[in-house]
PDB file of N, CA, C and O in Angstrom, chain B, residues numbered from 101:
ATOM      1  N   UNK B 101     -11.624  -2.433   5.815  1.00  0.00           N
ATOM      2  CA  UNK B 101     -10.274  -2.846   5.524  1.00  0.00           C
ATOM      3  C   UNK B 101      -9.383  -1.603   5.525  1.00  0.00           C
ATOM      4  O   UNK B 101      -9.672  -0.632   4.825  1.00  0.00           O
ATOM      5  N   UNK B 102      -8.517  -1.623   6.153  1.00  0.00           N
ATOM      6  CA  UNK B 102      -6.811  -0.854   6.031  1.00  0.00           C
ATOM      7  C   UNK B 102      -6.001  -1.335   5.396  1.00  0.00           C
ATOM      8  O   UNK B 102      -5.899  -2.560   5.349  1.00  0.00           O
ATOM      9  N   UNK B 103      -5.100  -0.434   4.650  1.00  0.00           N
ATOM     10  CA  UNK B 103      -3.661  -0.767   4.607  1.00  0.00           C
ATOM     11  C   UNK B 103      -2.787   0.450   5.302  1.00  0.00           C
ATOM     12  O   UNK B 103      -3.149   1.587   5.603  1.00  0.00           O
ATOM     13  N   UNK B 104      -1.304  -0.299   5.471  1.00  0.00           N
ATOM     14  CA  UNK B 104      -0.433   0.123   6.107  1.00  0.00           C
ATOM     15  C   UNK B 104       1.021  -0.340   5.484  1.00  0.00           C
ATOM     16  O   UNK B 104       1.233  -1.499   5.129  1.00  0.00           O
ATOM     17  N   UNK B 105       1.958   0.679   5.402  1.00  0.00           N
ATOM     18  CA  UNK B 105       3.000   0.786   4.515  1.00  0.00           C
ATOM     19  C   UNK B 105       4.408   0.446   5.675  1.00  0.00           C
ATOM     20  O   UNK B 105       4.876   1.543   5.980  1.00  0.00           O
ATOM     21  N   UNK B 106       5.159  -0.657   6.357  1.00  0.00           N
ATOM     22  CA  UNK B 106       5.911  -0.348   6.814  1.00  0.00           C
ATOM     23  C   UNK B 106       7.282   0.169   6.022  1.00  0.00           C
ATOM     24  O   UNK B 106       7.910  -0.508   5.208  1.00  0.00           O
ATOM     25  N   UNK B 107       7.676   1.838   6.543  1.00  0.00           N
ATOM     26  CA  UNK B 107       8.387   2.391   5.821  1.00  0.00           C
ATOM     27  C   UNK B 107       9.874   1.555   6.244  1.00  0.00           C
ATOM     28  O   UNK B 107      10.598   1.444   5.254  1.00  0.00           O
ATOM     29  N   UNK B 108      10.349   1.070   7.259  1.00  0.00           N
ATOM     30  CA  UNK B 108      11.298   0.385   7.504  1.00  0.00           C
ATOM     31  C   UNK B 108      11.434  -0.385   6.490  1.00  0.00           C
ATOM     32  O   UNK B 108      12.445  -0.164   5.823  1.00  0.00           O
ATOM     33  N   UNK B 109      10.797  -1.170   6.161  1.00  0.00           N
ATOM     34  CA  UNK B 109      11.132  -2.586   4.880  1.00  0.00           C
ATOM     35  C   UNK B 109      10.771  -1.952   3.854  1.00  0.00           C
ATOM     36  O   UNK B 109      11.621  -2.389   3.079  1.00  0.00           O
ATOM     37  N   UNK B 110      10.072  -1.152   3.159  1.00  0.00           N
ATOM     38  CA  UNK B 110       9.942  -0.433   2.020  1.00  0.00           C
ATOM     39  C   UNK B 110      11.509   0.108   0.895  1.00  0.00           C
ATOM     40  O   UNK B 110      12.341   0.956   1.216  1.00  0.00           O
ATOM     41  N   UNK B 111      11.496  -0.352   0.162  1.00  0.00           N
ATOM     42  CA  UNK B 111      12.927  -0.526  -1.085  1.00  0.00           C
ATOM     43  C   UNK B 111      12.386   0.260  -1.886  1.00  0.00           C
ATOM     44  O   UNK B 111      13.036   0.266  -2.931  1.00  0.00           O
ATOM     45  N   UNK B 112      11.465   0.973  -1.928  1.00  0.00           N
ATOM     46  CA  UNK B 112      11.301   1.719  -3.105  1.00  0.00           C
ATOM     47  C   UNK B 112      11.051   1.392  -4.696  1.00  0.00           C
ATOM     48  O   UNK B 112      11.247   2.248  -5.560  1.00  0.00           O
ATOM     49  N   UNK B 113      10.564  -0.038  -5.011  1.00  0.00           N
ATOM     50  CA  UNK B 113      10.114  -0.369  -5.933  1.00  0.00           C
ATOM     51  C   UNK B 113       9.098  -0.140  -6.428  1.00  0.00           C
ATOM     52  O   UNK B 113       8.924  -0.037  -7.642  1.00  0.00           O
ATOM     53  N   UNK B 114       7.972   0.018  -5.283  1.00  0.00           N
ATOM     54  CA  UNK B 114       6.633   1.026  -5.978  1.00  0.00           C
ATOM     55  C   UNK B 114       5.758  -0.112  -6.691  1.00  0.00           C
ATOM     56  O   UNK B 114       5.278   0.427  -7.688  1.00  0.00           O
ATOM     57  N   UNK B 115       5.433  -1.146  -6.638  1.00  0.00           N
ATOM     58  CA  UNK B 115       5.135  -1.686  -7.340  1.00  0.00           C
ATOM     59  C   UNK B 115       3.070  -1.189  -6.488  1.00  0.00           C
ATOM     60  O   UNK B 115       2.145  -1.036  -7.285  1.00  0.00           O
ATOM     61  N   UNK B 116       2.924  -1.104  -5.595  1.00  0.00           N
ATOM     62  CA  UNK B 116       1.462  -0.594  -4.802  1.00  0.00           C
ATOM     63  C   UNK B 116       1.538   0.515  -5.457  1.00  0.00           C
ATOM     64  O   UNK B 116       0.355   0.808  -5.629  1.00  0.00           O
ATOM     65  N   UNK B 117       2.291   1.477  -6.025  1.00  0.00           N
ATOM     66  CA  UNK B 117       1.567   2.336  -6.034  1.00  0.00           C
ATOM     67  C   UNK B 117       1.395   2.256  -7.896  1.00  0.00           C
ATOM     68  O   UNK B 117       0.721   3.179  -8.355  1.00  0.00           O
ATOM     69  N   UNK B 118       1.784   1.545  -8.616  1.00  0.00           N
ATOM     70  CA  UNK B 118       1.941   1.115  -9.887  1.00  0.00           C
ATOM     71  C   UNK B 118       0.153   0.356  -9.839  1.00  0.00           C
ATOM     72  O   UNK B 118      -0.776   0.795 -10.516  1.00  0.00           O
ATOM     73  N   UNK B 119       0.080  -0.500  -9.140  1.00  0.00           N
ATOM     74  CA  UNK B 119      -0.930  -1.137  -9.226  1.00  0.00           C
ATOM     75  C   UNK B 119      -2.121  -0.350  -8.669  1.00  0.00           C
ATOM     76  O   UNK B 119      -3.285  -0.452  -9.059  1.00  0.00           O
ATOM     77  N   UNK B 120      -1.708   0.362  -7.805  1.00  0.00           N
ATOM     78  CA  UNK B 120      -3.327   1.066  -7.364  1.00  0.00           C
ATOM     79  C   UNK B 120      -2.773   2.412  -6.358  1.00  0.00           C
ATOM     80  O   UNK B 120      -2.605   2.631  -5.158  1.00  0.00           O
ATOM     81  N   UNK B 121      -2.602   3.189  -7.763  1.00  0.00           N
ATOM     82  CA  UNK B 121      -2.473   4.735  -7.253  1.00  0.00           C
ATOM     83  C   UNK B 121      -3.617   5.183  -6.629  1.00  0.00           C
ATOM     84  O   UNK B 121      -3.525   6.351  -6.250  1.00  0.00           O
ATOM     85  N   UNK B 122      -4.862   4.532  -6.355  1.00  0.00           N
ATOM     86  CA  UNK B 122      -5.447   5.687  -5.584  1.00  0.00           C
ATOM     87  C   UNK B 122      -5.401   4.918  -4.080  1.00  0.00           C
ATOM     88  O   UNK B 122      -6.099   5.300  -3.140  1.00  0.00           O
ATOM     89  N   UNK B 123      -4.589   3.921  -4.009  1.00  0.00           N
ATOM     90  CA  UNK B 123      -4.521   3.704  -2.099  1.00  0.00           C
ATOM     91  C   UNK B 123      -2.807   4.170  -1.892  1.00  0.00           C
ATOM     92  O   UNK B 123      -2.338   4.703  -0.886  1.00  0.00           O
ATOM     93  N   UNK B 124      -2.340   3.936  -2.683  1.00  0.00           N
ATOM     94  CA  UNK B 124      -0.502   4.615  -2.564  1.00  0.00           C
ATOM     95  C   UNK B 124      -0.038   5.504  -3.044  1.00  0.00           C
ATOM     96  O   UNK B 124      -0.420   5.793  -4.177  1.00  0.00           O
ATOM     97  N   UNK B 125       0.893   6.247  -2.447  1.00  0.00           N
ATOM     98  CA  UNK B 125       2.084   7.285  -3.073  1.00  0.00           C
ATOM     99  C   UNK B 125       2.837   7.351  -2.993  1.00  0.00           C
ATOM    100  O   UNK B 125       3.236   6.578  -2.122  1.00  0.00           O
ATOM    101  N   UNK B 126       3.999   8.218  -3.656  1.00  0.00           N
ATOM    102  CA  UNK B 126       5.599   7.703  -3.314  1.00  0.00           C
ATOM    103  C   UNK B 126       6.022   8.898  -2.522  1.00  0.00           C
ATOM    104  O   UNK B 126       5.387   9.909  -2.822  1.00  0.00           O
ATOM    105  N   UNK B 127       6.956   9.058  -1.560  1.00  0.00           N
ATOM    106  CA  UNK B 127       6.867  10.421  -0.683  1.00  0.00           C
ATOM    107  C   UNK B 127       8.530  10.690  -1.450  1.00  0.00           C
ATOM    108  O   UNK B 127       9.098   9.656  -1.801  1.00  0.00           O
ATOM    109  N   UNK B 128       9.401  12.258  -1.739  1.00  0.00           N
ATOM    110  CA  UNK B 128      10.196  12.294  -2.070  1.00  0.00           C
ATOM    111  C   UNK B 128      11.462  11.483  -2.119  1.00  0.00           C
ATOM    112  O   UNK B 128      12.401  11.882  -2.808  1.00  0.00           O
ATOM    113  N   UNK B 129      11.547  10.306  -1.391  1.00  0.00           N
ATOM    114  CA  UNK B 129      12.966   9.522  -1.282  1.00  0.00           C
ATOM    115  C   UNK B 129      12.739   8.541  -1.779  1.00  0.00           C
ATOM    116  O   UNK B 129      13.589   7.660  -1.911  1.00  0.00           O
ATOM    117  N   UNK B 130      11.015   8.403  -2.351  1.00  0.00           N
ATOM    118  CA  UNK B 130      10.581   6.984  -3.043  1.00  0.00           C
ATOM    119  C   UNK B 130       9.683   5.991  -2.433  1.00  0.00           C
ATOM    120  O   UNK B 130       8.821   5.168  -2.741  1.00  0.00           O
ATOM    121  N   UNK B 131      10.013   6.244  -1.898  1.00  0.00           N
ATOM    122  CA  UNK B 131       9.113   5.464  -0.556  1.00  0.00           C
ATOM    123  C   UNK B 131       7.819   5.520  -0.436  1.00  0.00           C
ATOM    124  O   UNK B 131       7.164   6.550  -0.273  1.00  0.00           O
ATOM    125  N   UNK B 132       7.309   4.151  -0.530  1.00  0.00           N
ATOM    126  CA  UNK B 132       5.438   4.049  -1.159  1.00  0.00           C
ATOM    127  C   UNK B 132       4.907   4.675   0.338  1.00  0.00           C
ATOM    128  O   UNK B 132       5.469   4.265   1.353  1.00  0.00           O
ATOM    129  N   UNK B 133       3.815   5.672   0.447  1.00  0.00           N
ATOM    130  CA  UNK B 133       2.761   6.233   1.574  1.00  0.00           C
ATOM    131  C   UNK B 133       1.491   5.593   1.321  1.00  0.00           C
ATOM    132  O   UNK B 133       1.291   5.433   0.116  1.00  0.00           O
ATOM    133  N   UNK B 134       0.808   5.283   1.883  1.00  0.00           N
ATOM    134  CA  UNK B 134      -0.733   5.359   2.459  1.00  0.00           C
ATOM    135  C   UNK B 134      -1.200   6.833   2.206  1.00  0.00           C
ATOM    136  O   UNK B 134      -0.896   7.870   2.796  1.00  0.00           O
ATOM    137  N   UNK B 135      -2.106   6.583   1.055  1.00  0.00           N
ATOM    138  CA  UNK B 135      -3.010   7.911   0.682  1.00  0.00           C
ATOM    139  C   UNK B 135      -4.182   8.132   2.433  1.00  0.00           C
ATOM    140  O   UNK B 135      -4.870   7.318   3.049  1.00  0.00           O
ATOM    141  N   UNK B 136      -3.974   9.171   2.592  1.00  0.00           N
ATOM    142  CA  UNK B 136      -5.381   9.097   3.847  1.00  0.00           C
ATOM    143  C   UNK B 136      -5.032   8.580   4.780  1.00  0.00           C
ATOM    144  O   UNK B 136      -3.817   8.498   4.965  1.00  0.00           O
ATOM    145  N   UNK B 137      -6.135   7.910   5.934  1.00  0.00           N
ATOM    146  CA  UNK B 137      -5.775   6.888   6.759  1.00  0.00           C
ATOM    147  C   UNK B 137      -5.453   5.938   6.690  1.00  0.00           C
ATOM    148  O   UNK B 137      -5.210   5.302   7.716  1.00  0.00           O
ATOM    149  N   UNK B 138      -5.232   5.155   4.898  1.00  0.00           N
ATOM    150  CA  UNK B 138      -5.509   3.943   4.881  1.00  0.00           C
ATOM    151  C   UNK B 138      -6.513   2.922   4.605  1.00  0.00           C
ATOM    152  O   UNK B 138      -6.425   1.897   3.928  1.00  0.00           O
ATOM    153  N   UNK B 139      -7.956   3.650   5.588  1.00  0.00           N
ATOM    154  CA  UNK B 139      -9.086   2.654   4.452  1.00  0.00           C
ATOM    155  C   UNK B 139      -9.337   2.926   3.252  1.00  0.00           C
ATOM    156  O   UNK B 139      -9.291   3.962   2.588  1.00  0.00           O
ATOM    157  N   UNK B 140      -9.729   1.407   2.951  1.00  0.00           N
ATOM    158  CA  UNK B 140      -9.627   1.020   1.471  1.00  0.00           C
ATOM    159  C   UNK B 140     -11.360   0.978   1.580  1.00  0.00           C
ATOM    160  O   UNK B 140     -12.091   0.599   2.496  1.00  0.00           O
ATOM    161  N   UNK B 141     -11.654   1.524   0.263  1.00  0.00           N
ATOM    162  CA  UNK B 141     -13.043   1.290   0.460  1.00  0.00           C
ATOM    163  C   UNK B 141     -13.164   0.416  -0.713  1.00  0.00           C
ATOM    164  O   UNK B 141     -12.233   0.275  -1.506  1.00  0.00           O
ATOM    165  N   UNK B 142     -14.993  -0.534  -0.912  1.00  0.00           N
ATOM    166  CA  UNK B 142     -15.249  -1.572  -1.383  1.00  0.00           C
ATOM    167  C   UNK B 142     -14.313  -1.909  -2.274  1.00  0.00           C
ATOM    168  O   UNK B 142     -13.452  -2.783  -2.173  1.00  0.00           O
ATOM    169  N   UNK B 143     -14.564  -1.030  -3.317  1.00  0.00           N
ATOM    170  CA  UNK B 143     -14.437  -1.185  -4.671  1.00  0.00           C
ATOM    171  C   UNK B 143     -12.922  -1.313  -4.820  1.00  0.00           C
ATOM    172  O   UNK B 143     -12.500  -1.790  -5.873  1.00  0.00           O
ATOM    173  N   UNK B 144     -12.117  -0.959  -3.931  1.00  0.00           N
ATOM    174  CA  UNK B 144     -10.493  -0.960  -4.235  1.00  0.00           C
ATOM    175  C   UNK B 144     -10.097  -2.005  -3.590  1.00  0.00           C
ATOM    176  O   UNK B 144      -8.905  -2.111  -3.882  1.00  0.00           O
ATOM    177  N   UNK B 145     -10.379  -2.833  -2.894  1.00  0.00           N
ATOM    178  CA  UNK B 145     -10.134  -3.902  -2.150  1.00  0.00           C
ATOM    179  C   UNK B 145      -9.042  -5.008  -2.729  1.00  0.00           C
ATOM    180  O   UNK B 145      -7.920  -5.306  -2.318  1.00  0.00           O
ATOM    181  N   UNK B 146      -9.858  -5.518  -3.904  1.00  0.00           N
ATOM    182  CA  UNK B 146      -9.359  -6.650  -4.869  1.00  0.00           C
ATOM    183  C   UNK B 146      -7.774  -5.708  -4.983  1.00  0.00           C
ATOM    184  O   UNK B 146      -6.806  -6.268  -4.467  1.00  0.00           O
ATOM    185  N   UNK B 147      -7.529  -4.290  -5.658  1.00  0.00           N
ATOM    186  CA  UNK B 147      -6.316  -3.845  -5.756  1.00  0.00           C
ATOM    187  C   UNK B 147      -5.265  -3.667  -4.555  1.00  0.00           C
ATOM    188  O   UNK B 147      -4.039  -3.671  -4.659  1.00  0.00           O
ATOM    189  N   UNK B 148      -6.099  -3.496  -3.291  1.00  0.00           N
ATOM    190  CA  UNK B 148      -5.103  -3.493  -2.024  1.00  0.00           C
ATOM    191  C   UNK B 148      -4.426  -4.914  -1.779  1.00  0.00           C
ATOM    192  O   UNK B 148      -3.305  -5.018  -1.282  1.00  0.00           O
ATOM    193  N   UNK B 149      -5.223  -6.021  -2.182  1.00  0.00           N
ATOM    194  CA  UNK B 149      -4.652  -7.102  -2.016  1.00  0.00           C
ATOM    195  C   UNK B 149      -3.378  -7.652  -3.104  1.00  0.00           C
ATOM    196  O   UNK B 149      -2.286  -8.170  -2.872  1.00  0.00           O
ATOM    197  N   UNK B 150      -4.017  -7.307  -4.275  1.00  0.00           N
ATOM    198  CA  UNK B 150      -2.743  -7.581  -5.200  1.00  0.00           C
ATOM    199  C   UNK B 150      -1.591  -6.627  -4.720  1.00  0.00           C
ATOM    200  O   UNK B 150      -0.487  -6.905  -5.188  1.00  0.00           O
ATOM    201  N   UNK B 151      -1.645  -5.688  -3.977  1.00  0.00           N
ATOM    202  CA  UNK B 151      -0.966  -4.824  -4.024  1.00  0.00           C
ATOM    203  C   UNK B 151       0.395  -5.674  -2.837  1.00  0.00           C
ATOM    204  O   UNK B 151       1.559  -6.030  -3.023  1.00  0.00           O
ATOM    205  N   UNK B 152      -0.332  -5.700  -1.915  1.00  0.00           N
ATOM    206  CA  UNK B 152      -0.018  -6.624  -0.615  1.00  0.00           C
ATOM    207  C   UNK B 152       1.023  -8.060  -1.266  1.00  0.00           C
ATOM    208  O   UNK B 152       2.157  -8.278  -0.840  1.00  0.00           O
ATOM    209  N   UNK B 153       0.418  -8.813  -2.227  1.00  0.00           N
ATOM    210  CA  UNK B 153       1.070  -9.785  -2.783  1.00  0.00           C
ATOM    211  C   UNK B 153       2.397  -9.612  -3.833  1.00  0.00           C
ATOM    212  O   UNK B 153       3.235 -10.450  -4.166  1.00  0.00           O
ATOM    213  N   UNK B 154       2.227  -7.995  -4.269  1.00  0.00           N
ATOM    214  CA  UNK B 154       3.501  -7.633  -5.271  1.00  0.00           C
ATOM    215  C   UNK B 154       4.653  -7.352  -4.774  1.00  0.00           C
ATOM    216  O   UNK B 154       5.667  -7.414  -5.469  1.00  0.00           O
ATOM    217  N   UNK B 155       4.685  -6.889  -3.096  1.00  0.00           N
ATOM    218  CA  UNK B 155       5.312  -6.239  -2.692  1.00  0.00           C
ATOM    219  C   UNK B 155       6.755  -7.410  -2.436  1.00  0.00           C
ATOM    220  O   UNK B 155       6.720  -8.482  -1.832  1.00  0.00           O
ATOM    221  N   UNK B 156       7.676  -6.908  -2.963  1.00  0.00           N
ATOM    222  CA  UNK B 156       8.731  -8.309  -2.434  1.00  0.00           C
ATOM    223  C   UNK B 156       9.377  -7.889  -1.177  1.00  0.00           C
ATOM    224  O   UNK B 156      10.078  -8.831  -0.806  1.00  0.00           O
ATOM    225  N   UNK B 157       9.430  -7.243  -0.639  1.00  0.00           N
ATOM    226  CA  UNK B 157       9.892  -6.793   0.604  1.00  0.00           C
ATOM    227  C   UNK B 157       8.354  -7.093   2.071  1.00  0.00           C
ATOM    228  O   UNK B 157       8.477  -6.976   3.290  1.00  0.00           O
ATOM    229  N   UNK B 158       7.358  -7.396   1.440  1.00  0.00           N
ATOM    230  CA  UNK B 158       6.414  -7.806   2.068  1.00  0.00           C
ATOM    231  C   UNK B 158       5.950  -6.439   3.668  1.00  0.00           C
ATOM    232  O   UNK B 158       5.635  -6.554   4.852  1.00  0.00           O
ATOM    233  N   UNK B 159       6.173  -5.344   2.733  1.00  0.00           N
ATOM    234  CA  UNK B 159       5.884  -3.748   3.838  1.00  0.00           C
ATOM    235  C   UNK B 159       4.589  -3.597   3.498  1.00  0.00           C
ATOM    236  O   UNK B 159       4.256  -2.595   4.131  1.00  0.00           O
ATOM    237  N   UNK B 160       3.461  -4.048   2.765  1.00  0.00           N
ATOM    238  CA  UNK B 160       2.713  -3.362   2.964  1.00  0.00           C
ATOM    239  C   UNK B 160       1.320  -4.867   3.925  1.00  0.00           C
ATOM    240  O   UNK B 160       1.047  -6.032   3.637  1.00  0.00           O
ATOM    241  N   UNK B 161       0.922  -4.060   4.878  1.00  0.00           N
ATOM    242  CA  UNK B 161       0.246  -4.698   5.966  1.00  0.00           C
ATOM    243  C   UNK B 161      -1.323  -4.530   6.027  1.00  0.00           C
ATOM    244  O   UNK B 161      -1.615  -3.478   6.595  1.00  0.00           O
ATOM    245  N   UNK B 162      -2.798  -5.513   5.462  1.00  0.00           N
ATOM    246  CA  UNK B 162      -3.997  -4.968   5.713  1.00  0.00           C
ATOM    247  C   UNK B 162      -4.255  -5.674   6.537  1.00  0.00           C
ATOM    248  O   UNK B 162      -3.674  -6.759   6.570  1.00  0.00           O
ATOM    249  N   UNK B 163      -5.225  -5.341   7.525  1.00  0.00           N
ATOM    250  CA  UNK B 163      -6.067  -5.245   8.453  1.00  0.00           C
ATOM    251  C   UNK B 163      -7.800  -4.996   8.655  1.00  0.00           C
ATOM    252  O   UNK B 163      -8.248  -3.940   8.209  1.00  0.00           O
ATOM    253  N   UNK B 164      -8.503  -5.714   9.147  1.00  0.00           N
ATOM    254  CA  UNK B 164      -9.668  -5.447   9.419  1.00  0.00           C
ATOM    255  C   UNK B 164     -10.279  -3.756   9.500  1.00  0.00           C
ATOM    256  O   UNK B 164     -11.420  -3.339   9.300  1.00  0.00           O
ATOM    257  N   UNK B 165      -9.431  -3.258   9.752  1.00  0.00           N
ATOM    258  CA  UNK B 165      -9.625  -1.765  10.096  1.00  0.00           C
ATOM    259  C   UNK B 165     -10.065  -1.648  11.128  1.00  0.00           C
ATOM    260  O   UNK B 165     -10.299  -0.443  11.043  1.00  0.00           O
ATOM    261  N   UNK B 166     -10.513  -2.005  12.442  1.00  0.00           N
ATOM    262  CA  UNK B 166     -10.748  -2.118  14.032  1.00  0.00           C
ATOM    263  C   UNK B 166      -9.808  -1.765  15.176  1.00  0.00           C
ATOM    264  O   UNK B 166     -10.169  -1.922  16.342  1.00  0.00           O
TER     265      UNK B 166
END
């Protein structure tokens, strides 16, 4: 599994990186980043998804990782 942050729709509410600082960060203007490449490994999974569902601007995007 991946995630992916589109910075275009991103508002800066942060709520991914509130819920699971170790797959997000905020880069100086606020704006949630993708720690790494993006994969999420096992154990953080359940948090990438809530993360995915908090977002009200609907920027953050997972994927199979393929």
């Amino acid at each position: 599994m991946r995630v992916e942050v589109n910075a275009d729709l991103c508002q800066g509410h942060n709520r991914c990186y509130a819920l699971a600082p170790e797959l997000f960060d905020v880069d100086d203007y606020g704006t949630a980043v993708v720690i790494g490449d993006g994969s999420v490994a096992a154990e953080l999974e359940d948090k990438a998804r809530l993360a995915v569902a908090n977002c009200p601007e609907y920027a953050i995007v997972i994927s199979d990782g393929e």
